[in-house]
C-alpha positions in Angstrom: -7.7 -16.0 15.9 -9.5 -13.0 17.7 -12.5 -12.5 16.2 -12.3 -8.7 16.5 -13.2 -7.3 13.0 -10.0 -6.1 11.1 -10.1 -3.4 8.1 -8.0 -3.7 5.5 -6.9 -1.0 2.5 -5.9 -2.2 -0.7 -3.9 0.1 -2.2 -3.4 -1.2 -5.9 -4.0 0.3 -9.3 -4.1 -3.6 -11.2 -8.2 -4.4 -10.8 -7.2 -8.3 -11.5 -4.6 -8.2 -7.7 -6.8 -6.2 -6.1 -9.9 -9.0 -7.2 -7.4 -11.8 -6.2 -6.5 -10.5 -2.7 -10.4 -9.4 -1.8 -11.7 -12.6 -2.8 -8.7 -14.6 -0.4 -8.6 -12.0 2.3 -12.4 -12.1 2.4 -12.5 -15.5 2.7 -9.4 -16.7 4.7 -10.2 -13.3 7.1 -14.1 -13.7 6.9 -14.6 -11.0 9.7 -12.3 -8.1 7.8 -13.8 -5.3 6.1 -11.7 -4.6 2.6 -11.5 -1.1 1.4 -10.0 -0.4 -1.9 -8.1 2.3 -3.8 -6.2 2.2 -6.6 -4.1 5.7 -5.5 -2.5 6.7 -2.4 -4.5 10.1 -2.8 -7.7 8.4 -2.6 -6.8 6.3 0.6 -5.1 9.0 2.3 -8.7 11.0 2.0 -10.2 7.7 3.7 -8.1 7.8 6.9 -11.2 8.8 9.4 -11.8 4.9 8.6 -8.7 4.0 11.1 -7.4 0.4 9.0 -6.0 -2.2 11.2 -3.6 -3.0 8.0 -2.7 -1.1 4.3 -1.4 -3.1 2.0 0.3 -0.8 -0.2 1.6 -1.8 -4.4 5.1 -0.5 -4.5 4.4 0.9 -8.5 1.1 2.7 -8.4 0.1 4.7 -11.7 1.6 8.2 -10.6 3.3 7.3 -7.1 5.9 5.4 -5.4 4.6 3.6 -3.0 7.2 3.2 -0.9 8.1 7.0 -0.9 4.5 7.9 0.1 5.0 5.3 3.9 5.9 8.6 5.9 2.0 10.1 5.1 0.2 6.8 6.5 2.4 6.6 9.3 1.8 10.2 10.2 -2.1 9.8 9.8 -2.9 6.4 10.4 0.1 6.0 13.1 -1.1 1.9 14.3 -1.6 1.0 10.9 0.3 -1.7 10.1 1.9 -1.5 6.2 2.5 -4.3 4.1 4.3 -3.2 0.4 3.6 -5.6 -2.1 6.3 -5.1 -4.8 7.2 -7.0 -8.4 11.2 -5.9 -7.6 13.2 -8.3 -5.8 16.0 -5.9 -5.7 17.8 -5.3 -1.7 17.6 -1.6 -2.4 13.9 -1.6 -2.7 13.6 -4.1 0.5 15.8 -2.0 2.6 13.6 1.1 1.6 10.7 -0.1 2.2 11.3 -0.8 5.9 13.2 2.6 6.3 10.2 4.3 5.4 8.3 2.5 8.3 6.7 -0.7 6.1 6.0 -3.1 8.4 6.2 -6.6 6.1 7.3 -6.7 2.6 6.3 -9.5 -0.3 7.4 -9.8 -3.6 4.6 -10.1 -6.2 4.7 -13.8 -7.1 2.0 -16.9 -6.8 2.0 -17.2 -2.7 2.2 -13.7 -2.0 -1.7 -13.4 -1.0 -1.5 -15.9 1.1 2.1 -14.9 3.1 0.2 -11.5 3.1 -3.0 -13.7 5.2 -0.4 -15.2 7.3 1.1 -12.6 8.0 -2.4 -10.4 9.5 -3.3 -13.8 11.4 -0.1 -14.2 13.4 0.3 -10.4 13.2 -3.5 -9.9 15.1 -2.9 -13.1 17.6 0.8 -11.1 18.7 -1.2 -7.7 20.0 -3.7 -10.1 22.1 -1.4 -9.4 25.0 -2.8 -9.0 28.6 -3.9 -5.2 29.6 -0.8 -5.3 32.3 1.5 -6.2 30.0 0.8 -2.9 28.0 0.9 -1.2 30.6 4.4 -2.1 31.5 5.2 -1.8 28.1 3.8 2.1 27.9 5.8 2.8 30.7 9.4 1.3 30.1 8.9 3.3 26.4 8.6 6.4 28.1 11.9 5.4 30.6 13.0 4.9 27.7 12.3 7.9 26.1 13.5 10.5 29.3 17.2 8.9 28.3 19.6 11.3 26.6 21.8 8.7 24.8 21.6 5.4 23.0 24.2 2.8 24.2 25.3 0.8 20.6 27.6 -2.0 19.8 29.1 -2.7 16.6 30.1 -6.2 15.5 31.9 -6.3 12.5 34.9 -8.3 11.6 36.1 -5.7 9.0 38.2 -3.4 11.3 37.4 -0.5 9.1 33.8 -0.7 8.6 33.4 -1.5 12.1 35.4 2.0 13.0 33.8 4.3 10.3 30.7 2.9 11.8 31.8 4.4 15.4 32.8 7.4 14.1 30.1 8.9 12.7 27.3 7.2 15.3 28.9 8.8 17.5 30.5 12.0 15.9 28.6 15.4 18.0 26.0 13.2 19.1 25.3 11.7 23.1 25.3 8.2 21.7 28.0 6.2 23.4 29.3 3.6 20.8 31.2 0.4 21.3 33.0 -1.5 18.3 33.5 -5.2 18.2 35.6 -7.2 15.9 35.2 -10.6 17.4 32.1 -12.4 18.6 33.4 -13.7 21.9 34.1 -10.1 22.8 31.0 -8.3 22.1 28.7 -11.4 24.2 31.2 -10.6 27.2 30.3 -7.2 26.7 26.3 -7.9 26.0 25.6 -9.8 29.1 27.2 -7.3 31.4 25.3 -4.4 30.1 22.6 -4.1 27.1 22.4 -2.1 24.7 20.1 -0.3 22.8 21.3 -0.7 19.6 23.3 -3.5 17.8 24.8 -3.3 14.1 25.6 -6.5 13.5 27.1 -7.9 9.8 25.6 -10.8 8.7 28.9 -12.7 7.0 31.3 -12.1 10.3 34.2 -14.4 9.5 33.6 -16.8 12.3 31.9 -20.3 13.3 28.7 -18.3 14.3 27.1 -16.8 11.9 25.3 -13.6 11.6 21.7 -15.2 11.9 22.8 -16.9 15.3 24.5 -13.5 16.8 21.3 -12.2 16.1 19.3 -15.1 17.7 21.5 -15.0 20.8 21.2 -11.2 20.9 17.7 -11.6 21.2 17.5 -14.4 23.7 19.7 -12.3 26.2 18.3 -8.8 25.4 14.9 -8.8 23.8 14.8 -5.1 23.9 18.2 -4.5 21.9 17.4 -3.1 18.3 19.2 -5.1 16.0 20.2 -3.4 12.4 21.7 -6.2 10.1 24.6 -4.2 8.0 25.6 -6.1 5.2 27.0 -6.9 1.6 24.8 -9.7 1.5 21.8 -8.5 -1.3 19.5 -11.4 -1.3 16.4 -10.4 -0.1 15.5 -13.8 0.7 18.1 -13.5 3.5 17.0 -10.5 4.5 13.5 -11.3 4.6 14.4 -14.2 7.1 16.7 -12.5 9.1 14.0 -9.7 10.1 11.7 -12.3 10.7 14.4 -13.5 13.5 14.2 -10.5 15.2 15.9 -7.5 13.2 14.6 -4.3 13.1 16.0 -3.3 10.0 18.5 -5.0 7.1 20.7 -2.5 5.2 23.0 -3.1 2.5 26.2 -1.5 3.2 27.5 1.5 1.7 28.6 5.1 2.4 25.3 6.4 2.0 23.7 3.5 4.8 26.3 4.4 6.8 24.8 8.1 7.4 21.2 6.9 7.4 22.4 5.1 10.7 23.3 8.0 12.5 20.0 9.3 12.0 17.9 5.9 13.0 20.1 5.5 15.9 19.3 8.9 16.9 
């Protein structure tokens, strides 16, 4: 690991967690620098302190944790947010990276240490070379100059797939294919990439969801994949964002609206 010194804020109102995950960060991150606050008020007045990583209790005393993502994003932009909840609940999950979280652990006995595994691997990921960013920079604002978003849709539920169309692309620029078989939407895939794929995680098929995904990635690292789904374990969701998705939502009328305005 780099040995760059990180800074970390706790943000936790129980004094016995915020102990636990001091005394382990401190010693399986020896060069970090561990701020803590048990309100979002108090860290949010600590922001000239720039964290590399906030790691953020979903139930604070007054606040929502989860709800109050949008404020550190908007003043501490390159923070990276870890929400550290007691729910195991997809709705909470799903929220938590809508809002902009960047990991998400449920409270129990390993929880401190996924959270150090997470910064170490995390910190070794950004050690890339100086041209490399600079490509990077550059293809985001390519990126950026383009008017539309190019989506697919693989769903094996002709409805869903359709309503999912519609309103993505309903008086918007976004040019939106839907796919209701597996073999169809690769042809597609490798002859142009998209920016965007909603993919459901139980397609009827012999490949599953988690491979689509896998393959999706393999041909087009840049696509965005959102995982649309009636599957609600957040054990599956947790692994299939840490394959690659960008977001896992639960599906539902009110999702279904939410990813008009992500894809936009």
């Amino acid at each position: 690991m780099k040995t760059k010194s990180l800074k970390i804020f706790i943000v936790e109102d129980n004094d016995s967690i915020v102990k636990m995950l001091s005394e382990i960060l401190s010693k399986n991150l020896p060069t970090s620098e561990i701020l803590t606050f048990k309100s979002v008020e108090n860290a949010l007045g600590k922001v000239n302190e720039n964290p590399d990583y906030i790691i953020l209790d979903h139930f604070l005393e007054k606040t929502n944790g989860i709800d109050c993502i949008p404020l550190f994003k908007e003043f501490i932009p390159n923070a990276k947010i870890i929400v550290t909840s007691s729910q195991n609940d997809i709705k909470t999950f799903e929220d938590a990276f809508i809002y902009g979280a960047n990991e998400y652990f449920r409270k129990d006995a390993l929880f401190p240490i996924n959270i150090v595994e997470f910064i170490k691997k995390d910190f070794e990921k950004e050690d890339e070379n100086w041209l490399q960013s600079f490509f990077n920079t550059v293809k985001r604002k390519e990126n950026s100059k383009r008017s539309k978003n190019l989506v697919y849709v693989l769903d094996d539920n002709k409805n869903t797939a359709f309503s999912i169309e519609h309103v993505l692309q309903n008086e918007s620029l976004n040019e939106v294919y839907s796919f209701n078989h597996s073999k169809d939407f690769f042809a597609q895939l490798k002859s142009r990439k998209p920016d965007f794929v909603i993919l459901d995680y139980n397609i009827e098929e012999t490949i599953s969801g988690a491979d689509v995904l896998k393959e999706v990635k393999l041909i087009s690292p840049d696509t965005k994949v959102i995982i649309f789904s009636g599957q609600t374990d957040v054990g599956t969701a947790s692994n299939l964002l840490k394959l690659g998705a960008m977001l896992y939502m639960s599906k539902s009328n009110e999702n279904i609206k939410k990813l008009k305005t992500i894809v936009n």
